[in-house]
Structures are given as structure tokens and as C-alpha cells.
C-alpha positions in Angstrom: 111.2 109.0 114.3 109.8 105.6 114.7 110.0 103.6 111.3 107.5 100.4 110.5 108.0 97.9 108.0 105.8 95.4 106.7 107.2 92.6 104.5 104.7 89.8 102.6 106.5 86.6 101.6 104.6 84.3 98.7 105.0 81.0 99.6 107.6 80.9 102.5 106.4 79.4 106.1 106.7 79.6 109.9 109.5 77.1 108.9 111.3 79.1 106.8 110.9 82.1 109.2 112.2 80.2 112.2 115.2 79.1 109.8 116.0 82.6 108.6 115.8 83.8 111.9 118.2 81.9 113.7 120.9 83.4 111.4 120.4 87.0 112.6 119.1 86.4 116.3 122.3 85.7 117.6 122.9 89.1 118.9 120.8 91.6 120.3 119.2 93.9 117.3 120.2 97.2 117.6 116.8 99.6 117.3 114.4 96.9 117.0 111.4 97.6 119.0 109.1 95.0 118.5 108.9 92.0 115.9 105.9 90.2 114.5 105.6 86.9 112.3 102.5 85.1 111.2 101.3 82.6 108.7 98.7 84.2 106.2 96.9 82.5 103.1 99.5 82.7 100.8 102.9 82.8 102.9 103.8 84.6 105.9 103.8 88.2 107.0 106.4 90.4 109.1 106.1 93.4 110.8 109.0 95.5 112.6 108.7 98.2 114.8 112.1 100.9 114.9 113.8 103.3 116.4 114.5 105.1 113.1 114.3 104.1 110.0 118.7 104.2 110.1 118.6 101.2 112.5 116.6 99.3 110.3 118.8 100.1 107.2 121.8 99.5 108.9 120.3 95.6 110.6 119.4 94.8 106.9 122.7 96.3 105.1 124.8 94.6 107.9 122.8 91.3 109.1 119.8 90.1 107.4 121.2 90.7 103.7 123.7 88.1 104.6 121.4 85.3 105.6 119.0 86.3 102.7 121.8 85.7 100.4 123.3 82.3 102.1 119.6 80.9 101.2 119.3 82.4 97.9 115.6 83.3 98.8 114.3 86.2 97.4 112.8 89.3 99.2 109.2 89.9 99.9 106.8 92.6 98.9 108.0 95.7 101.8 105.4 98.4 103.1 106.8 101.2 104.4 106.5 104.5 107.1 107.2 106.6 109.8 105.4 105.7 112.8 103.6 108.7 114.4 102.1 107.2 117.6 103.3 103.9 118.8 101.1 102.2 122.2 102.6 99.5 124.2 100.1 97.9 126.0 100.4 96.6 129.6 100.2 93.0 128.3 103.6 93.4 126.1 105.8 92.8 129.3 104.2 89.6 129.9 103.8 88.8 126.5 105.2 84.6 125.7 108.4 85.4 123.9 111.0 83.2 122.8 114.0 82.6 125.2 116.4 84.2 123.6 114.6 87.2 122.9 113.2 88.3 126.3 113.2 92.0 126.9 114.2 92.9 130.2 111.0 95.1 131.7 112.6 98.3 132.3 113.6 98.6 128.7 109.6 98.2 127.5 107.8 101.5 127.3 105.2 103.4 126.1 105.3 106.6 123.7 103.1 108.7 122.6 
């Protein structure tokens, strides 16, 4: 089942985001659906879209821990569960996405 996580950082900005990111983008994440960062009053915000909540486990056990830990910054506040229904919109393929992150068309989809 599709797995969602929400995670609030107090303070942290796009900066920081950007910073923490480039440790784990090297590689293409295994499960990740979809991604989303944003400033917000008080910090910054990101939401993740799984495959299951085992690939996202298994990206933070094995990649983001590691990067977390090299910048001694601690966690955020994480929101948690199983996505039901998850719509892709026609937009998301043409959606302005960093280089390095493009996803190749026929691996975008919708599911009901």
C-alpha cells in the first residue's frame, strides 16, 4: 500500500533542504513516488509519496539517516499514513523538475 509522510522542520530553510538533499540524490530513490519541499512560517515542510511504507524505511535506515547524522541536525515533527487513493494529474509529466531528478514519462501514472 501507498505510504505518505509529512515532516515539519522548525527553523531549517530551502537552503538547508537543498544542502541535505544533495547528499541522498545521487542515486535514483528506490519507491519514491513523488517529493515535495516548501518554505512555511516557521521552517520548511516535506512531503513523500511511497510505494510502501518498507521503501521508505529502508531510504531512511540506509541513506538519509546518514546525511542527517554527518550535519548533526535533528529530525522534524513526522506525520504519518497509508495512502488510499493517490491522483496524478496530467500536469505532473510536465511538471519543472530539477535535472537530476526527471522522471522519464512512461514511469508516471495514475492509481486509483
Amino acid at each position: 500500500m501507498r505510504y505518505l509522510t509529512t515532516v515539519a522542520f522548525q527553523g531549517p530553510t530551502m537552503d538547508d533542504y537543498w544542502r541535505f538533499r544533495q547528499g541522498y540524490a545521487g542515486e535514483p530513490i528506490n519507491g519514491l513516488i513523488v517529493q515535495v519541499g516548501g518554505a512555511a512560517n516557521d521552517g520548511m515542510r516535506i512531503i513523500s509519496i511511497w510505494e510502501s511504507k518498507a521503501h521508505h524505511d529502508r531510504f531512511i535506515t540506509e541513506r538519509l539517516h546518514q546525511v542527517l547524522q554527518t550535519a548533526r541536525h535533528p529530525g522534524g515533527m513526522v506525520t504519518d499514513f497509508a495512502v488510499n487513493h493517490l491522483l496524478i494529474g496530467p500536469a505532473m509529466p510536465h511538471a519543472r523538475q530539477p535535472c537530476n531528478t526527471a522522471v522519464p514519462i512512461e514511469n508516471v501514472r495514475s492509481t486509483t
